[in-house]
C-alpha positions in Angstrom: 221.9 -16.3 7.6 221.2 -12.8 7.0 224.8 -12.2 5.7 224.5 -14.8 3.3 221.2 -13.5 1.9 222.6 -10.1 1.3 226.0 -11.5 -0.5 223.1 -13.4 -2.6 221.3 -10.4 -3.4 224.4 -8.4 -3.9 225.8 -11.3 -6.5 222.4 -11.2 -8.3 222.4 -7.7 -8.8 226.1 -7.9 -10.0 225.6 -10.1 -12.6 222.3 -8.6 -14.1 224.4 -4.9 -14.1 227.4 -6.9 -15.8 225.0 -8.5 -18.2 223.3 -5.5 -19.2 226.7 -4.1 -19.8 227.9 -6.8 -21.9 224.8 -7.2 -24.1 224.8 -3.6 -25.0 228.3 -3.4 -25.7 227.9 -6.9 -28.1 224.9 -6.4 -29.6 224.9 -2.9 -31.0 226.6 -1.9 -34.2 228.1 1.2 -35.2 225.0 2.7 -36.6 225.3 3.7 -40.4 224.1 7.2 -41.6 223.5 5.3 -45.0 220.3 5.9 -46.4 219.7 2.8 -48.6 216.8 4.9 -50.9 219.5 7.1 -51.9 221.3 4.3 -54.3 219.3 2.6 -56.9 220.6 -0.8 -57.9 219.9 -3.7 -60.0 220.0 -7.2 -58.3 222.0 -9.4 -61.1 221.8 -13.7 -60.4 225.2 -14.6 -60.7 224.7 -18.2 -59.9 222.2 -19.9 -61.7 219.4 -20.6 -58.5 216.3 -19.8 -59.8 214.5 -16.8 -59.3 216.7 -15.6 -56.3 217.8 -12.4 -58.1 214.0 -11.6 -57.9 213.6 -13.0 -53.7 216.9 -10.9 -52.7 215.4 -7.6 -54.2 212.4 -8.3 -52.7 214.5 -8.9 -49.2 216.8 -6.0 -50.0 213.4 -3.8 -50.7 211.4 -4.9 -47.4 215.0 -3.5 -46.1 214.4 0.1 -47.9 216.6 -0.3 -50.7 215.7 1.3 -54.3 215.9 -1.8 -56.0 215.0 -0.7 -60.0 216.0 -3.9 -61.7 216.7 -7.9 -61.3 218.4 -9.7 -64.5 221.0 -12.9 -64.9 224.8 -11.7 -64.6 227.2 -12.6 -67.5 228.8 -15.8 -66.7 229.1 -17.4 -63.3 230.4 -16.3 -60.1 231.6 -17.4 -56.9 231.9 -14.2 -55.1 228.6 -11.7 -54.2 229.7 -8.2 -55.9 229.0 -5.2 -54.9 229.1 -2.7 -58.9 229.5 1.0 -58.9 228.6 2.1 -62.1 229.2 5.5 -61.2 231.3 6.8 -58.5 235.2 6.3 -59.5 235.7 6.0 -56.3 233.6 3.2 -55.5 231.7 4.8 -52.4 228.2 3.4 -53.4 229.1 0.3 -53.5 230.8 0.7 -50.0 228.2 1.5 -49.0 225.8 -1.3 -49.9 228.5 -3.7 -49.2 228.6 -1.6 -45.8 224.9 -2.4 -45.3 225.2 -5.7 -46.6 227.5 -6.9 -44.3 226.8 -9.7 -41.7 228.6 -10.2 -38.5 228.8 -14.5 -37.8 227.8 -15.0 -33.8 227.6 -18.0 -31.3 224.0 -17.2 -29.6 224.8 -13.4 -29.5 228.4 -13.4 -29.0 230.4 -12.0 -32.1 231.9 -14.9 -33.8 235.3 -14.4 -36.4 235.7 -11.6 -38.7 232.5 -10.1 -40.7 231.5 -11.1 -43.6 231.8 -7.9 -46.2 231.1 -8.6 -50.2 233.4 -7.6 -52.7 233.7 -3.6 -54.1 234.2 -3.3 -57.6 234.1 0.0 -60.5 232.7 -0.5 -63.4 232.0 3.0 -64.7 228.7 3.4 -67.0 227.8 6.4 -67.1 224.7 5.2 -69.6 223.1 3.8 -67.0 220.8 5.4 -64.7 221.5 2.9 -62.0 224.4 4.0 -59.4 225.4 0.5 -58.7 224.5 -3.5 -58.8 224.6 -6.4 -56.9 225.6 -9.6 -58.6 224.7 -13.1 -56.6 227.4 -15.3 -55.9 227.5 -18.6 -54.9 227.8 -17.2 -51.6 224.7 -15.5 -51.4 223.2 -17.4 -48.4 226.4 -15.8 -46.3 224.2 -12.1 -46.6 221.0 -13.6 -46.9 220.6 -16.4 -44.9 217.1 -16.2 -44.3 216.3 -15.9 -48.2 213.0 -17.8 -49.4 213.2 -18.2 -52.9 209.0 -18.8 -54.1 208.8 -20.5 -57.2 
């Protein structure tokens, strides 16, 4: 009896260590060193919904982004966009889509590949934004939770 009650204990203790182990290693993300005030974007509706250019800046600045303006895109889109309108490189808008990015799970285990918008340059050097965001139809894939307020 007493044998059995230690192997319990023993197993108990085994699978909270193991658990611990796991979660850690499944729920953190590589931490990024990006500083989201140090980009200031323009949130652009890309696919005709109402007033969800204005609820993703106001998402995006509860998350600490500089958001400076919200508009309508030219034409539609079917892709979210990550803009840089300065860096020919395209490193701001890495970054965003870097931050951005959302990682699909099953209760809290990681679930297929991540979901990263598109990076594109378009230089504009007029502009005194570094880079934009233009709403696809695919905009609930990065904000899921979005409430759009009429």
């Amino acid at each position: 009896m007493k044998h059995s009650l230690v192997w319990l204990l023993l197993g108990i203790v085994l699978v909270a260590v193991g658990g611990s182990v796991t979660w850690r290693f499944l729920s953190s993300d590589v931490p990024s060193h990006f500083d989201p005030k140090s980009v200031r974007i323009e949130i652009m509706n890309g696919c005709r919904v109402d007033r969800l250019a204005r609820s993703v800046a106001d998402e995006l600045k509860l998350r600490g982004f500089d958001v400076y303006d919200v508009g309508d895109a030219d034409g539609y889109h079917k892709r979210t966009v990550v803009v840089d309108l300065r860096d020919p490189t395209g490193g701001n808008a890495r970054k965003i889509a870097a931050a951005l990015t959302v990682q699909p799970r099953f209760w809290f285990v990681p679930r297929g590949d991540k979901l990263i918008p598109e990076v594109t340059v378009q230089l504009d050097s007029s502009r005194y934004l570094e880079a934009g965001i233009v709403l696809g139809e695919d905009y609930f894939r990065f904000f899921p939770g979005i409430v759009i307020l009429r």
